[in-house]
MDTraj code that builds the backbone (N, CA, C; nanometers):
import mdtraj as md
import numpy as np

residues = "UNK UNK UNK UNK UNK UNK UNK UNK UNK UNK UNK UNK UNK UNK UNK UNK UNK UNK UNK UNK UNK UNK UNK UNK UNK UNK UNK UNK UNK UNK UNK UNK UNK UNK UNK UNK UNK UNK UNK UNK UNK UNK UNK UNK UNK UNK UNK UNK UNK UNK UNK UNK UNK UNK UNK UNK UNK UNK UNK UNK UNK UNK UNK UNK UNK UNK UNK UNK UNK UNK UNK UNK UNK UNK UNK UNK UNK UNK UNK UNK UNK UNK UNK UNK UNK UNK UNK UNK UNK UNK UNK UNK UNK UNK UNK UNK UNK UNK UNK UNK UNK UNK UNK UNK UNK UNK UNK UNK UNK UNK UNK UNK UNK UNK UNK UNK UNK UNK UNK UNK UNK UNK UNK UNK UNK UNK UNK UNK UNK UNK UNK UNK".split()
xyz = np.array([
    [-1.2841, -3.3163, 0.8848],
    [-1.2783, -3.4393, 0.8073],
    [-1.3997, -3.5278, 0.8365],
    [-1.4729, -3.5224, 0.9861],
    [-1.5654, -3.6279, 1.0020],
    [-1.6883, -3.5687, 0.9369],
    [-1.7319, -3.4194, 0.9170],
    [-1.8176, -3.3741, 0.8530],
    [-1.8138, -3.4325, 0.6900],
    [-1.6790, -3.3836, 0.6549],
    [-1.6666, -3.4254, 0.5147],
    [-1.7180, -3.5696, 0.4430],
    [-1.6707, -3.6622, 0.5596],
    [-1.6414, -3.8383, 0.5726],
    [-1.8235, -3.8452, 0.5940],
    [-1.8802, -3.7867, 0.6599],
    [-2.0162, -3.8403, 0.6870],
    [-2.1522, -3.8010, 0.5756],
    [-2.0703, -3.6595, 0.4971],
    [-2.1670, -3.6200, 0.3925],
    [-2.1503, -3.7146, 0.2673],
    [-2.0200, -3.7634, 0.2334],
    [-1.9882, -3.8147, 0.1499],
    [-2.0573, -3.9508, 0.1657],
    [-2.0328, -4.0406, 0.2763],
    [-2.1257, -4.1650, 0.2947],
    [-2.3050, -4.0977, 0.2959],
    [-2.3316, -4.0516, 0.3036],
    [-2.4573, -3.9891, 0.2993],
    [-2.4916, -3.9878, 0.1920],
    [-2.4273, -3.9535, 0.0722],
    [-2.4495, -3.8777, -0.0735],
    [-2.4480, -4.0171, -0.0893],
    [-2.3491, -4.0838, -0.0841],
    [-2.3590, -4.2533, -0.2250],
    [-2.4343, -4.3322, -0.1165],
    [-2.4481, -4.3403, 0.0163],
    [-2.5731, -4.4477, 0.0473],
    [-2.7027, -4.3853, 0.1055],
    [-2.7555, -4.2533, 0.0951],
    [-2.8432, -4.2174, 0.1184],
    [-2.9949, -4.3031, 0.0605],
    [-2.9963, -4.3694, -0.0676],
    [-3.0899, -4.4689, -0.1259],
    [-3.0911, -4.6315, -0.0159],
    [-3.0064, -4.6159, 0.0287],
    [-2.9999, -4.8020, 0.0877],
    [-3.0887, -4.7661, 0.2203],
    [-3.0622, -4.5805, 0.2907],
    [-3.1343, -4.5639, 0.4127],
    [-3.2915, -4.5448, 0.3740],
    [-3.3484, -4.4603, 0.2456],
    [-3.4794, -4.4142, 0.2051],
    [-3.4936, -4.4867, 0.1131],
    [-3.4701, -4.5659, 0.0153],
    [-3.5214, -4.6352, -0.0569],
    [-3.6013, -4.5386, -0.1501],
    [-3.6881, -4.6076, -0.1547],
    [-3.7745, -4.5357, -0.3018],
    [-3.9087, -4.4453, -0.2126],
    [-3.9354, -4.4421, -0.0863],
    [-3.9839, -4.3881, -0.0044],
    [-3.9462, -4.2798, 0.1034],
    [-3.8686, -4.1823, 0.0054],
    [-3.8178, -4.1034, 0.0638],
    [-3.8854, -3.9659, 0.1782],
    [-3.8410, -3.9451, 0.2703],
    [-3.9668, -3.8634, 0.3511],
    [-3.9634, -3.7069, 0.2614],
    [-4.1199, -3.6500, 0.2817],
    [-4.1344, -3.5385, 0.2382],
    [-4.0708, -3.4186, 0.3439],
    [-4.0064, -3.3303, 0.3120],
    [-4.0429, -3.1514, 0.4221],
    [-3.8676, -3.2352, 0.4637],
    [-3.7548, -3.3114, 0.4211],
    [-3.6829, -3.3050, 0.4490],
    [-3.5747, -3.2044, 0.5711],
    [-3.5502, -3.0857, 0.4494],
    [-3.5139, -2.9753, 0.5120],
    [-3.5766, -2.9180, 0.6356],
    [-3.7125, -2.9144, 0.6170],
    [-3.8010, -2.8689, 0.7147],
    [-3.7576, -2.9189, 0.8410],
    [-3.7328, -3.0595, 0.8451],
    [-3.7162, -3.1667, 0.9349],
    [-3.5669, -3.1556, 1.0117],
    [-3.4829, -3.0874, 0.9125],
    [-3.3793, -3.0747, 0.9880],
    [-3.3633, -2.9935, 1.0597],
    [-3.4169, -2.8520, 1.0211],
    [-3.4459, -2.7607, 1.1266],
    [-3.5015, -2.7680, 1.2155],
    [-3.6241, -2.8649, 1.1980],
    [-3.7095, -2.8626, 1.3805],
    [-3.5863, -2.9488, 1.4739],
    [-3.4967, -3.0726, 1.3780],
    [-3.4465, -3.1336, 1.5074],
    [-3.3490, -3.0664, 1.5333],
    [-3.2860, -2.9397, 1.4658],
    [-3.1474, -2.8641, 1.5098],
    [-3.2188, -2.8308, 1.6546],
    [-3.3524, -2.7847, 1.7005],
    [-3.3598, -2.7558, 1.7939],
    [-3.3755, -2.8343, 1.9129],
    [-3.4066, -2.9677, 1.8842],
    [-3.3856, -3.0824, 1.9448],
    [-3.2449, -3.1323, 1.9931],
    [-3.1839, -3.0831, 1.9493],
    [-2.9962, -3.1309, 1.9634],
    [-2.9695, -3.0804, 2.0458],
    [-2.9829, -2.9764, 2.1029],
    [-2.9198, -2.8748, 2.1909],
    [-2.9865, -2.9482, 2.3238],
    [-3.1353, -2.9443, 2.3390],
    [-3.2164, -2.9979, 2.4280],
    [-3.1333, -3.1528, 2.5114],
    [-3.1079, -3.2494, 2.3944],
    [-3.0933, -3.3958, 2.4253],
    [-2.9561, -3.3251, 2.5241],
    [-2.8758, -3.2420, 2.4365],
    [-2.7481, -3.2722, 2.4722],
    [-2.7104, -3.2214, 2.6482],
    [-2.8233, -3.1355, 2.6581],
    [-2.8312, -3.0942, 2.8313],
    [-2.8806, -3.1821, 2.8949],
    [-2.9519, -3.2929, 2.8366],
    [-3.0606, -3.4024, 2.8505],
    [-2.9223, -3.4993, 2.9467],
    [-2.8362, -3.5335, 2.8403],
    [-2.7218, -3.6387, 2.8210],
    [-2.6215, -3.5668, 2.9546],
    [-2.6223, -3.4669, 2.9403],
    [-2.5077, -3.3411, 3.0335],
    [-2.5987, -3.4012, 3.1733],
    [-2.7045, -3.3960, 3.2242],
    [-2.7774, -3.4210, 3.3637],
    [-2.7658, -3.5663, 3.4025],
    [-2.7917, -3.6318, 3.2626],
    [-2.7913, -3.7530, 3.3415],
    [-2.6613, -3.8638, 3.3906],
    [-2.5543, -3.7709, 3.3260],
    [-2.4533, -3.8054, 3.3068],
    [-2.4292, -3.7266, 3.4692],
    [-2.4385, -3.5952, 3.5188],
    [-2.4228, -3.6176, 3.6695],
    [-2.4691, -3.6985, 3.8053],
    [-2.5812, -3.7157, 3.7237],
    [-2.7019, -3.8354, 3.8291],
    [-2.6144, -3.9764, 3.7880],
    [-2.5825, -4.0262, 3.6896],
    [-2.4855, -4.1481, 3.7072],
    [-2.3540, -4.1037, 3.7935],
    [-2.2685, -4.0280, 3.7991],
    [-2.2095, -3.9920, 3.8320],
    [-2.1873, -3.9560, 3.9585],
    [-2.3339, -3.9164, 4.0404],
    [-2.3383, -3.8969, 4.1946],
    [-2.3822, -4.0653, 4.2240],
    [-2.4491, -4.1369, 4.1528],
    [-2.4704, -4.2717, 4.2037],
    [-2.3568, -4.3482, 4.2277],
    [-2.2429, -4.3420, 4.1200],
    [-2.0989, -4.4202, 4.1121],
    [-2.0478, -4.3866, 4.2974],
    [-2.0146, -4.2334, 4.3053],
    [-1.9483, -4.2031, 4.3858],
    [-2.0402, -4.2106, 4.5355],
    [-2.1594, -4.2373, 4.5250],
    [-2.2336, -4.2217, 4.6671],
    [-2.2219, -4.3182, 4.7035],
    [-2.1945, -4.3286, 4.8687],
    [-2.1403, -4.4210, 4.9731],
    [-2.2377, -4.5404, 4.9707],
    [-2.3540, -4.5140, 4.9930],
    [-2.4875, -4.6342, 4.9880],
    [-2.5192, -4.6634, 4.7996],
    [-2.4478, -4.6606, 4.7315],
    [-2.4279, -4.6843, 4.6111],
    [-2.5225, -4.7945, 4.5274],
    [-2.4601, -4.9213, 4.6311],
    [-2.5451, -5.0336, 4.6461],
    [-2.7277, -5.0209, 4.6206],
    [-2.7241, -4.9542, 4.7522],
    [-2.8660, -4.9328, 4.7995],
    [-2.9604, -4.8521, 4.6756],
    [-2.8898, -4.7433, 4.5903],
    [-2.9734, -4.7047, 4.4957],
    [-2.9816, -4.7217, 4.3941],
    [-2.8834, -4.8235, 4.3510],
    [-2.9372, -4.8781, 4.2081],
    [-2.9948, -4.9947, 4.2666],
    [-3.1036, -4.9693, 4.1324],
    [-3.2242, -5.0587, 4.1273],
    [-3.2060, -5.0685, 4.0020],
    [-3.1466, -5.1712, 3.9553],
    [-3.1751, -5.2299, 3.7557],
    [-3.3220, -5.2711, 3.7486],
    [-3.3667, -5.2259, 3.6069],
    [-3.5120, -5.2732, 3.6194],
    [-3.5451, -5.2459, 3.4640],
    [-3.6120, -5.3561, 3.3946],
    [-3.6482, -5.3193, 3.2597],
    [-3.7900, -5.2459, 3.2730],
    [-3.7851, -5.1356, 3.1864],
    [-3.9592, -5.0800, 3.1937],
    [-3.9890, -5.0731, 3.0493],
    [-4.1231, -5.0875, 3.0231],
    [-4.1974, -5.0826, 2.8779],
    [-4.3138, -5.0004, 2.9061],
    [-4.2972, -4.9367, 2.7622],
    [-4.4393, -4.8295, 2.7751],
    [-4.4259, -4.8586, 2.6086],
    [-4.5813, -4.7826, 2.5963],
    [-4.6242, -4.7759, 2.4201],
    [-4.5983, -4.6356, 2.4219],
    [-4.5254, -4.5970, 2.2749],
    [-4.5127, -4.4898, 2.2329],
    [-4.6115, -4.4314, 2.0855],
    [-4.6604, -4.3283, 2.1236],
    [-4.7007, -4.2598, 2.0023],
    [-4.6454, -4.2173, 1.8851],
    [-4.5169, -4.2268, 1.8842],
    [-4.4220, -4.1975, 1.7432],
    [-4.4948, -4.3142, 1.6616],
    [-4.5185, -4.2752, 1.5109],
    [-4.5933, -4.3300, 1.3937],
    [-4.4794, -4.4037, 1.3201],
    [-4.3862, -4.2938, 1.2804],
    [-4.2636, -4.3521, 1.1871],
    [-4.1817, -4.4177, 1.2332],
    [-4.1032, -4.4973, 1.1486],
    [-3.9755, -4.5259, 1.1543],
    [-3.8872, -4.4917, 1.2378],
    [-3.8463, -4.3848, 1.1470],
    [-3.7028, -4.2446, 1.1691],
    [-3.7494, -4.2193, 1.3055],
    [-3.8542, -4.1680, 1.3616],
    [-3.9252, -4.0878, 1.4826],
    [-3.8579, -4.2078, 1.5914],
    [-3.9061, -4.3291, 1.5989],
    [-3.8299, -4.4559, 1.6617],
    [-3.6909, -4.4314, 1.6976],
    [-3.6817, -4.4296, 1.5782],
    [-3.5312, -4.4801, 1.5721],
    [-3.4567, -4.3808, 1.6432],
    [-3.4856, -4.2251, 1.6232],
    [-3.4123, -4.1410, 1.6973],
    [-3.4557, -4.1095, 1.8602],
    [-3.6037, -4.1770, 1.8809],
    [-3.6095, -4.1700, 1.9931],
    [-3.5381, -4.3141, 2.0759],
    [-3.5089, -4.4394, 2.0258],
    [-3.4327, -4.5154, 2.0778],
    [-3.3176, -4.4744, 2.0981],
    [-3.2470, -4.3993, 2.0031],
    [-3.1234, -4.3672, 1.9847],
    [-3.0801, -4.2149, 2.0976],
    [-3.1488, -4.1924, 2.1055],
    [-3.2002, -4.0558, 2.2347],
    [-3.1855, -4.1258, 2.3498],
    [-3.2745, -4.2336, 2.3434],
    [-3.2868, -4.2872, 2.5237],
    [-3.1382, -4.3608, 2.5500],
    [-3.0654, -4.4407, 2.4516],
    [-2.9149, -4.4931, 2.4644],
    [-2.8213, -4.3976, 2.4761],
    [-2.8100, -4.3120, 2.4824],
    [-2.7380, -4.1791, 2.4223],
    [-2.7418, -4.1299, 2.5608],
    [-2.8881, -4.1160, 2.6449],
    [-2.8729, -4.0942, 2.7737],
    [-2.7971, -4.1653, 2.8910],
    [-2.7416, -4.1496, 2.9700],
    [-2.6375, -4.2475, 3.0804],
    [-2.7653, -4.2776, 3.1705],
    [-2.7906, -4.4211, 3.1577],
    [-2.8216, -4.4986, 3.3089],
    [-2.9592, -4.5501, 3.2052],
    [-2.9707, -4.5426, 3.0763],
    [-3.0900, -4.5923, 2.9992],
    [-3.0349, -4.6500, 2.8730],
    [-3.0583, -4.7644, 2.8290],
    [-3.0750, -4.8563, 2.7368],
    [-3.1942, -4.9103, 2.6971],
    [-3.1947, -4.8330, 2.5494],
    [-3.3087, -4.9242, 2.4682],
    [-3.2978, -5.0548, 2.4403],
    [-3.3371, -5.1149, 2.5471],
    [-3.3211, -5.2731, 2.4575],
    [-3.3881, -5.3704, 2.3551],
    [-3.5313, -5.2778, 2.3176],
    [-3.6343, -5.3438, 2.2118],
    [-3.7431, -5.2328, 2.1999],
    [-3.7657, -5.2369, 2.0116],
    [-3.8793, -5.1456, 1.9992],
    [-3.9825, -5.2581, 1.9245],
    [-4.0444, -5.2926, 1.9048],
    [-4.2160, -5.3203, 1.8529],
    [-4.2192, -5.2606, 1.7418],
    [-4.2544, -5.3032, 1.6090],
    [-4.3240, -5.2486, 1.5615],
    [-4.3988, -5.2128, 1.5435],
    [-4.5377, -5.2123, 1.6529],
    [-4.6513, -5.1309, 1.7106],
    [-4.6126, -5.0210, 1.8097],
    [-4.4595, -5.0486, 1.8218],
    [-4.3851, -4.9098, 1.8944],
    [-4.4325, -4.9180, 2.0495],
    [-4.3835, -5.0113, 2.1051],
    [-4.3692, -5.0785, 2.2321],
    [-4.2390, -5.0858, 2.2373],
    [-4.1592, -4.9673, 2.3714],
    [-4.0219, -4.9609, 2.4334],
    [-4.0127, -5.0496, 2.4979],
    [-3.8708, -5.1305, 2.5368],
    [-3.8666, -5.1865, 2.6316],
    [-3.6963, -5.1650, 2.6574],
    [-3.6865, -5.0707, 2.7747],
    [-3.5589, -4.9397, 2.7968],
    [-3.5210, -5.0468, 2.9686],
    [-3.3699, -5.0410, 2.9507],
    [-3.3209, -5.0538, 3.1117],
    [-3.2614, -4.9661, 3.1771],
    [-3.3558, -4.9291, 3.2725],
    [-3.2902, -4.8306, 3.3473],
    [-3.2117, -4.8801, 3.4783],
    [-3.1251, -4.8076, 3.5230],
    [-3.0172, -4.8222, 3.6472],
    [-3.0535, -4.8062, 3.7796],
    [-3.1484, -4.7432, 3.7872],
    [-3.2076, -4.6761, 3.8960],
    [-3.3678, -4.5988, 3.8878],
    [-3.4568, -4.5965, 3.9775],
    [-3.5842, -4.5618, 3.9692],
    [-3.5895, -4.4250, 3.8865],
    [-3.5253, -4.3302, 3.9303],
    [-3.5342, -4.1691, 3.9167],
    [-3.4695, -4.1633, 3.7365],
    [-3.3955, -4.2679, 3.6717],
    [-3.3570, -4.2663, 3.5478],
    [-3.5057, -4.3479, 3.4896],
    [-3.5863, -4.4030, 3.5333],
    [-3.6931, -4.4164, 3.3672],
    [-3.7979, -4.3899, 3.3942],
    [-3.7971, -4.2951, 3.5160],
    [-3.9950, -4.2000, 3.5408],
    [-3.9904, -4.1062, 3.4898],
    [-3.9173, -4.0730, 3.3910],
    [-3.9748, -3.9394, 3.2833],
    [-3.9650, -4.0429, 3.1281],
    [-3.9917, -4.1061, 3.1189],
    [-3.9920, -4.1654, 2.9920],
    [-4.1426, -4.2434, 2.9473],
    [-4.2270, -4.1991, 2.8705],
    [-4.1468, -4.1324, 2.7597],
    [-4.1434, -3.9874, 2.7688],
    [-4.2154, -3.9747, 2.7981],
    [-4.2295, -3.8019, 2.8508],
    [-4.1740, -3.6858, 2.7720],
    [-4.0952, -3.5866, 2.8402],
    [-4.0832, -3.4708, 2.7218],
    [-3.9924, -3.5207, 2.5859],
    [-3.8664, -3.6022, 2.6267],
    [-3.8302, -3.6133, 2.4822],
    [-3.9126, -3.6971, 2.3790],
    [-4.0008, -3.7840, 2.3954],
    [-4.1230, -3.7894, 2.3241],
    [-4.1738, -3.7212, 2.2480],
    [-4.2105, -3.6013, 2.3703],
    [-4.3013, -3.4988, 2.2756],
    [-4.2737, -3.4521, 2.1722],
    [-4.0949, -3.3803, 2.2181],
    [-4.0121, -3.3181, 2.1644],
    [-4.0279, -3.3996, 1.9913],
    [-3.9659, -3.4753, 1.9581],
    [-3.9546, -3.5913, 1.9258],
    [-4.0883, -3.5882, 1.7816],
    [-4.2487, -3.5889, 1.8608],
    [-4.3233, -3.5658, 1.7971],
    [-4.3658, -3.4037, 1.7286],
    [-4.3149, -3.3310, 1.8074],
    [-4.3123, -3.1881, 1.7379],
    [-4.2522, -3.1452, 1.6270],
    [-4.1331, -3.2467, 1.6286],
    [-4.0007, -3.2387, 1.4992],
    [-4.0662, -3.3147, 1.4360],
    [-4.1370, -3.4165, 1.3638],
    [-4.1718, -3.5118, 1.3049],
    [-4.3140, -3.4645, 1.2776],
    [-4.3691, -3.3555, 1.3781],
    [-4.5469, -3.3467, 1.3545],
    [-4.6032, -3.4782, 1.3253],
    [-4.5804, -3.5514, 1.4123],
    [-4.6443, -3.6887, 1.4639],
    [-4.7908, -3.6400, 1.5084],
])
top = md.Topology()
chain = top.add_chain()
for i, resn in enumerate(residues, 1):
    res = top.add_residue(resn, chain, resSeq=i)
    for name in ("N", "CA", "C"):
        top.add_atom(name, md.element.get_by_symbol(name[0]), res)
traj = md.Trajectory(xyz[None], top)
């Protein structure tokens, strides 16, 4: 039913998301990120144990470190943004909290070891699906 429920909102508001500027190589596009899905979702699976050993570790205190970090990203588009914001929230112990429209992140991480790979491979990833 949620497949059904999500194609159907898709079909009658697909114009309010693309407007009259719809992207070219569509299809194309869905296939590079099918291979992207699998990736995030082991992405989401790790970091979700690293939150998870932080909750339960005794000096708990001691290793979170909250800390906002900003970097400039090379994603060009929109969509490319948007799914890489939506990538980094999606991950446990990272929140996008602001993108730029010169595409300046500004992500909170929980702890040091959650935002020193960013932007890093899912970036790339990111730009390979998009051929950024």
């Amino acid at each position: 039913m949620g497949i059904i429920s999500s194609a159907l909102v898709a079909a009658f508001c697909g114009d309010l998301m693309f407007g009259s500027r719809q992207p070219r190589g569509v299809f194309s596009l869905w296939l590079r990120l099918a291979g992207y899905v699998p990736w995030l979702i082991v992405q989401i699976f790790a970091a979700n144990l690293h939150v998870m050993v932080l909750v339960f570790h005794p000096r708990m205190m001691e290793l979170i470190n909250p800390k906002i970090i900003k970097f400039d990203s090379r994603l060009k588009s929109d969509y490319a943004r948007m799914l890489f914001a939506n990538s980094i929230t999606l991950t446990p112990g990272t929140i996008t909290v602001d993108v730029t429209a010169l595409g300046r992140f500004s992500v909170h991480c929980i702890d040091d070891p959650s935002g020193q790979s960013l932007p890093g491979k899912m970036e790339a990833k990111i730009v390979a699906a998009f051929r950024e």
